[in-house]
BAKOL-398568 format. One record per residue (C-alpha): residue number from 1; residue in one letter; x negated, y, z negated. Coordinates in nm, 4 decimals, decimal comma. Example, Ala and Ser with C-alpha at 12.3 -4.5 7.8 and 13.67 -1.06 7.14 Angstrom:
<recs>
<rec num="1" residuo="a" east="-1,2300" north="-0,4500" up="-0,7800"/>
<rec num="2" residuo="s" east="-1,3670" north="-0,1060" up="-0,7140"/>
</recs>
This chain:
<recs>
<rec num="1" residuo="x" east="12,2166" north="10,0247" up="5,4022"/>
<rec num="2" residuo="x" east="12,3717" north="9,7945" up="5,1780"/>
<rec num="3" residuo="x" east="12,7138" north="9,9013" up="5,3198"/>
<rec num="4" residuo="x" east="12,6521" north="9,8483" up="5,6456"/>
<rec num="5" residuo="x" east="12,5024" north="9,4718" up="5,5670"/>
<rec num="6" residuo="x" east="12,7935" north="9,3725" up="5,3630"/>
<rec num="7" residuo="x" east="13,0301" north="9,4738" up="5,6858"/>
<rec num="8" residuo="x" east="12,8014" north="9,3504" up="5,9250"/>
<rec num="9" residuo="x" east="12,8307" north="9,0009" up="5,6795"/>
<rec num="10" residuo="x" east="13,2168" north="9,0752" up="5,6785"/>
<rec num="11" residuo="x" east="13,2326" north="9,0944" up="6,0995"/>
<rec num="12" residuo="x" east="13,0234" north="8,7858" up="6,1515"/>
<rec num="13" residuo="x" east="13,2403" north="8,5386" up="5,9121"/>
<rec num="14" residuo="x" east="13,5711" north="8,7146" up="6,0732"/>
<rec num="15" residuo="x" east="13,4072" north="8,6171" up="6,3833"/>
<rec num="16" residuo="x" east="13,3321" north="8,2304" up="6,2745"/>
<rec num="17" residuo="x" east="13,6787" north="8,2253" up="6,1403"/>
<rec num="18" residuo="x" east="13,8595" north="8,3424" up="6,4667"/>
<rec num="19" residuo="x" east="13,5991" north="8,1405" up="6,6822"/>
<rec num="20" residuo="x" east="13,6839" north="7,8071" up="6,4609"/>
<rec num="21" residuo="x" east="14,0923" north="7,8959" up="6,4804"/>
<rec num="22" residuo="x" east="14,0535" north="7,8975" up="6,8752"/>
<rec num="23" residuo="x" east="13,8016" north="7,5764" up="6,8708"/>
<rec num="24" residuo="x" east="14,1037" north="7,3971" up="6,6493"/>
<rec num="25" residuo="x" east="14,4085" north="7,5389" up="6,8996"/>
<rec num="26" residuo="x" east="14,1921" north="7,3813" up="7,2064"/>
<rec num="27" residuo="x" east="14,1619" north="7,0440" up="7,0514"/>
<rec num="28" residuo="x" east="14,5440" north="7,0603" up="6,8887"/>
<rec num="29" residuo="x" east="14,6268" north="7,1444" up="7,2443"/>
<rec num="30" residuo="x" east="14,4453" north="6,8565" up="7,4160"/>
<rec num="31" residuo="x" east="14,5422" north="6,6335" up="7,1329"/>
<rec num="32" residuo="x" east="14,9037" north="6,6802" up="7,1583"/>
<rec num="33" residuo="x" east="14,8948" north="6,6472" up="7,5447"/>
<rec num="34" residuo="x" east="14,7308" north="6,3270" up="7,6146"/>
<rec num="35" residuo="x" east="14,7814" north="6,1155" up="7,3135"/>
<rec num="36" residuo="x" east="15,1073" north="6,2463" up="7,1762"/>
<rec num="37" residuo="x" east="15,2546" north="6,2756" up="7,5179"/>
<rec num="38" residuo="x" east="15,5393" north="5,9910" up="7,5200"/>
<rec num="39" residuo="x" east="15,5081" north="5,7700" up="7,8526"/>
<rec num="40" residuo="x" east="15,7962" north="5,5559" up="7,9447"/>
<rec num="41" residuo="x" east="15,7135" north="5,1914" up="7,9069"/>
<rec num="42" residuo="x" east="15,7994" north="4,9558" up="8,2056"/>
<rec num="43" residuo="x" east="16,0051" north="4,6536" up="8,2583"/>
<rec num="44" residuo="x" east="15,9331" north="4,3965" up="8,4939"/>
<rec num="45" residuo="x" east="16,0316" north="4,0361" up="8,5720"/>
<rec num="46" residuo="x" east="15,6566" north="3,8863" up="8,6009"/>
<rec num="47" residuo="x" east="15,7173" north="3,5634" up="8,6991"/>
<rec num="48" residuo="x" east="16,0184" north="3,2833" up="8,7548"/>
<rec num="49" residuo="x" east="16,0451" north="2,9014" up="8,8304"/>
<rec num="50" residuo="x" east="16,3576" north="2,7038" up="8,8512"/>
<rec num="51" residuo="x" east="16,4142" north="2,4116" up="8,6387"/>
<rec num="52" residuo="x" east="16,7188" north="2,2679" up="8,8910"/>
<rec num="53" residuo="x" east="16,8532" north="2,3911" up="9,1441"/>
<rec num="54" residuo="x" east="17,1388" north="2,3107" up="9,4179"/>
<rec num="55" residuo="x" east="17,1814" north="2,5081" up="9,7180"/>
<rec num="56" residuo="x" east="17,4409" north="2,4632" up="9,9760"/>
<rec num="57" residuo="x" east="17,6285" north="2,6586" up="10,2838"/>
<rec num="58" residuo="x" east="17,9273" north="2,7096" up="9,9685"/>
<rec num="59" residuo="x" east="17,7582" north="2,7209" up="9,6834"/>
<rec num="60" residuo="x" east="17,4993" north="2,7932" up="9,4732"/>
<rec num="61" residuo="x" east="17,3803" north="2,6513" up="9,1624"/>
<rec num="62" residuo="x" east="17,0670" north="2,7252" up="8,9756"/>
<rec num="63" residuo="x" east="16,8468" north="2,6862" up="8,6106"/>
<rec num="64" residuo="x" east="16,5805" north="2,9960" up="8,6178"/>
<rec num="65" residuo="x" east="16,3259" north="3,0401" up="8,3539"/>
<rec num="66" residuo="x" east="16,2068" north="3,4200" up="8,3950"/>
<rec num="67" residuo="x" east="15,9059" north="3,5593" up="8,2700"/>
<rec num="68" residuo="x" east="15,9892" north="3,9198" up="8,1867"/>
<rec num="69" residuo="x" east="15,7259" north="4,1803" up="8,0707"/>
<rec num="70" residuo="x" east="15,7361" north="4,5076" up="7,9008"/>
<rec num="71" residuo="x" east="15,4105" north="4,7140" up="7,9095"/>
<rec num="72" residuo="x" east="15,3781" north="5,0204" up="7,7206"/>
<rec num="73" residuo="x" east="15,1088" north="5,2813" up="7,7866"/>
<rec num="74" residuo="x" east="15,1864" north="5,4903" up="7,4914"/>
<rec num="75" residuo="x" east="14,9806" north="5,5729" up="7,1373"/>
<rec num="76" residuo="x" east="15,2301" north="5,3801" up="6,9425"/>
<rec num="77" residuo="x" east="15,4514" north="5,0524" up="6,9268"/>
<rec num="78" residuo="x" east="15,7637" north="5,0932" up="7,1324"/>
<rec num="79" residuo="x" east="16,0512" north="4,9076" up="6,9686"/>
<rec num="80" residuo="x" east="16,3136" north="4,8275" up="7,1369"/>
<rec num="81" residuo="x" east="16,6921" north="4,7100" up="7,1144"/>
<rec num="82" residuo="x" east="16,8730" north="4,3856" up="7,2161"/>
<rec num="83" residuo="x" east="16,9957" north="4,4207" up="7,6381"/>
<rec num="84" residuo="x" east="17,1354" north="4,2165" up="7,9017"/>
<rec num="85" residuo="x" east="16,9235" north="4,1465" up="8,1933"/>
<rec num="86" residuo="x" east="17,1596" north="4,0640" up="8,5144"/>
<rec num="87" residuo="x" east="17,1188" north="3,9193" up="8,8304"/>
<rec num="88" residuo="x" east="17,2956" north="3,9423" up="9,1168"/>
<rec num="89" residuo="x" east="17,3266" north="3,7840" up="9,4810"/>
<rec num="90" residuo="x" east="17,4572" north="4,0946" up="9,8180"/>
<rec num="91" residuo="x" east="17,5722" north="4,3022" up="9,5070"/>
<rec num="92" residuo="x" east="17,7875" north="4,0213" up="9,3167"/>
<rec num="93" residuo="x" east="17,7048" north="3,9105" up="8,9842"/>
<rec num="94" residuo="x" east="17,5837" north="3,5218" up="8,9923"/>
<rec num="95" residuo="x" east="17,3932" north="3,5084" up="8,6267"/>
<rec num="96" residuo="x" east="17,2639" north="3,7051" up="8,3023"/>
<rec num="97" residuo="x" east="17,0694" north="3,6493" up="7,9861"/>
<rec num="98" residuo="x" east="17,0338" north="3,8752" up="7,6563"/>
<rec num="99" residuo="x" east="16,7257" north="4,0095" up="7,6454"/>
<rec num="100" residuo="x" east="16,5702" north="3,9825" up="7,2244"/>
<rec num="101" residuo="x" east="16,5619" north="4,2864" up="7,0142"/>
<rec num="102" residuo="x" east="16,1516" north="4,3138" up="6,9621"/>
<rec num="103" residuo="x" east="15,8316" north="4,5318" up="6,9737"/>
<rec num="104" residuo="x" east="15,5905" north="4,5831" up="7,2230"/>
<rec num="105" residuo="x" east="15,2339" north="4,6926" up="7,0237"/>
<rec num="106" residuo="x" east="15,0734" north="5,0163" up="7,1346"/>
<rec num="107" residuo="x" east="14,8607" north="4,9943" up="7,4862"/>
<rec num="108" residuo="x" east="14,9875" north="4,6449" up="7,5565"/>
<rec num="109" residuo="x" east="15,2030" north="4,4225" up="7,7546"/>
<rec num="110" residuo="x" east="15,4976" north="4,2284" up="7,5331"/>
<rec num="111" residuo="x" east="15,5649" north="3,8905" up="7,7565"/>
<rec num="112" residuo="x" east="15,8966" north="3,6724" up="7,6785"/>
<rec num="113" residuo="x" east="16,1004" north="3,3916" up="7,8407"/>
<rec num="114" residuo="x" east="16,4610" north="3,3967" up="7,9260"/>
<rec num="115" residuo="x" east="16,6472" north="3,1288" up="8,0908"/>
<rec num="116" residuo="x" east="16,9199" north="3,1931" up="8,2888"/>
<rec num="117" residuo="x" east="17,2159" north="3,0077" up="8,4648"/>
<rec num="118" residuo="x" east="17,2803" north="3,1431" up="8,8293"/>
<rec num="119" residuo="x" east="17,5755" north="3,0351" up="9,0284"/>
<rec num="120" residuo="x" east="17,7291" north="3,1863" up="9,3137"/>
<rec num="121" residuo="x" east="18,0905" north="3,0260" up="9,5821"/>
<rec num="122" residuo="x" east="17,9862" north="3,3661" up="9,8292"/>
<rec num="123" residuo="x" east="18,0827" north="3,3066" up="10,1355"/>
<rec num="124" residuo="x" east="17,7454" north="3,4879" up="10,2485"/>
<rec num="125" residuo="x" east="17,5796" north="3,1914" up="10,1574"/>
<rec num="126" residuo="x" east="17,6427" north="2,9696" up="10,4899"/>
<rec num="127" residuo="x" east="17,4130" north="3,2100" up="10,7137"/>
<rec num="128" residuo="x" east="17,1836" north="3,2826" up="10,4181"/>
<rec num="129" residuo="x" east="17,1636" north="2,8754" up="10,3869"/>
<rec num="130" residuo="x" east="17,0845" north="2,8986" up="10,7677"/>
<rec num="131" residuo="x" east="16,8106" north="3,1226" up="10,7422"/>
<rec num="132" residuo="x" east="16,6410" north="2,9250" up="10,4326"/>
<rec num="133" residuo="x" east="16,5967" north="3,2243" up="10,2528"/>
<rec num="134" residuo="x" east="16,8434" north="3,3991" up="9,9567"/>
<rec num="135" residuo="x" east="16,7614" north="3,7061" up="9,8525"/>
<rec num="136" residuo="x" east="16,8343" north="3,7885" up="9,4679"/>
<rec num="137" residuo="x" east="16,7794" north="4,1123" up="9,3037"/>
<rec num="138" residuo="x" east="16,8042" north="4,2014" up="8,8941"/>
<rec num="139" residuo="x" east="16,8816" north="4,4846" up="8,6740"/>
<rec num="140" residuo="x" east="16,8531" north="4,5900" up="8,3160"/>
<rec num="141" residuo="x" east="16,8254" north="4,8811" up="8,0954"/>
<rec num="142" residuo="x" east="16,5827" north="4,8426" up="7,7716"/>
<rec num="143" residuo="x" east="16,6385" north="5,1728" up="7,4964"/>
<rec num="144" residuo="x" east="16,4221" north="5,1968" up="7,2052"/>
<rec num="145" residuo="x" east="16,1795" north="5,3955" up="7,0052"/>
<rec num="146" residuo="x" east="15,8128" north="5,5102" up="7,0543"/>
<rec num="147" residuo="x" east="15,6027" north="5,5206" up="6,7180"/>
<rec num="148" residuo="x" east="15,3605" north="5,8137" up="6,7436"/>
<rec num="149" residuo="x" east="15,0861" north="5,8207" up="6,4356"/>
<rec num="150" residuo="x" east="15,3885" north="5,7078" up="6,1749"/>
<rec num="151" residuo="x" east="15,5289" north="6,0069" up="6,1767"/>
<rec num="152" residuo="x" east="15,6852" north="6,0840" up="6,4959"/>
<rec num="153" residuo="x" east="15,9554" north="5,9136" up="6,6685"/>
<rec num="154" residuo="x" east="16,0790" north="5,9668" up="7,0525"/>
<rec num="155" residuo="x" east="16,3822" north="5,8049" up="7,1656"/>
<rec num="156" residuo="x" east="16,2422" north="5,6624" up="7,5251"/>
<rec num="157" residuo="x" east="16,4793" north="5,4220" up="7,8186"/>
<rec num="158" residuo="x" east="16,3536" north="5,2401" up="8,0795"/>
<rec num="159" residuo="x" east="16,4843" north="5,0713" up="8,3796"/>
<rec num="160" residuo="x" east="16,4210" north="4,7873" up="8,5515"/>
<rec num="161" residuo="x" east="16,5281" north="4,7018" up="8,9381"/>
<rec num="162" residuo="x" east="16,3901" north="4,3815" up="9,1215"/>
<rec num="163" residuo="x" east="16,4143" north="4,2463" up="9,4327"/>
<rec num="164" residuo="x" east="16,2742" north="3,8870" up="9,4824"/>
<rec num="165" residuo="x" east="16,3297" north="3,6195" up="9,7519"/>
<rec num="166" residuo="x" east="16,4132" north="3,2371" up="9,6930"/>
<rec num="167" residuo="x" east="16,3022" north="2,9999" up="9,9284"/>
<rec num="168" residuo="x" east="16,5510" north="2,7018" up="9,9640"/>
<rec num="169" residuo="x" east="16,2638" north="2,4598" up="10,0910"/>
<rec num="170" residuo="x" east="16,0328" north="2,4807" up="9,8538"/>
<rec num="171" residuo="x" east="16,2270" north="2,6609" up="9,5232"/>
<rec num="172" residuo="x" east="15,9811" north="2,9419" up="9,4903"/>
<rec num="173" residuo="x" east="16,0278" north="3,3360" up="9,4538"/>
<rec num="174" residuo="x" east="15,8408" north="3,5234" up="9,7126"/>
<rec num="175" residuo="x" east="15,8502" north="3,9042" up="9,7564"/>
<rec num="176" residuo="x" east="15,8872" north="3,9421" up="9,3722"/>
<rec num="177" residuo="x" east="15,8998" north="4,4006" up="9,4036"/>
<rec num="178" residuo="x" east="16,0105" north="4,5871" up="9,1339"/>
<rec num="179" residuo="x" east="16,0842" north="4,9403" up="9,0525"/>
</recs>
């Protein structure tokens, strides 16, 4: 009887054991695929107002200050490196700014200012002009590192593509989009 008590004993606590293994796996599992699962952070121009600007059929001459954002979604700081952010008027070049090495804290949006001199002799500009309406568009690429826990590290890019519209008239953006 004794025997057969002691391996009944045995089979139960081989049983806890294996149920407690599987228990752990599940929550290792679930663990590792919402909250260690690396997001790529996004990169946006939030905001812009123009300090001067002169706008003509031939040229084009402008002061922006640019609000740019970088939110990141991830379980860790996301440190990034010093970029260029670039804008550009049908496809040419007419301005950029360095963007500052810095850190945007886990679940949260890192805001910063840039200013940046635009100017343009397109010849695109006269019907542009005409129509009251120039339409500018921006590009950068921000690389860095998520933080996971202090332990892990994930290289992670991102990419940022807007489209905005100036209005001569009254010196606003409108239609600020961006991918």
């Amino acid at each position: 009887m004794a025997d057969h008590l002691k391996r009944q004993k045995r089979k139960k606590l081989l049983l806890y054991i294996v149920a407690f293994i599987v228990f752990q796996s599940i929550v290792i599992a679930i663990f590792a695929l919402t909250v260690l699962k690396v997001k790529r952070p996004k990169f946006r121009v939030a905001a812009a107002s123009f300090e001067t600007y002169n706008v003509s059929a031939s040229s084009l001459e402008m002061k922006m200050n640019a609000r740019l954002g970088v939110k990141n979604t991830n379980f860790g700081p996301y440190k990034f490196d010093n970029s260029t952010i670039t804008f550009f008027y049908k496809g040419t070049q007419v301005g950029s700014a360095s963007v500052p090495k810095s850190t945007a804290k886990f679940q949260s949006t890192k805001r910063f200012n840039v200013t940046i001199n635009l100017s343009s002799t397109s010849s695109d500009l006269a019907t542009d002009y005409g129509s009251g309406i120039l339409q500018l568009s921006s590009s950068s690429r921000l690389t860095g590192k998520v933080e996971l826990m202090l332990v892990m590290k994930k290289k992670k890019a991102t990419n940022m593509n807007c489209t905005m519209d100036f209005h001569i008239q009254s010196g606003q953006l409108q239609n600020l989009n961006c991918k």
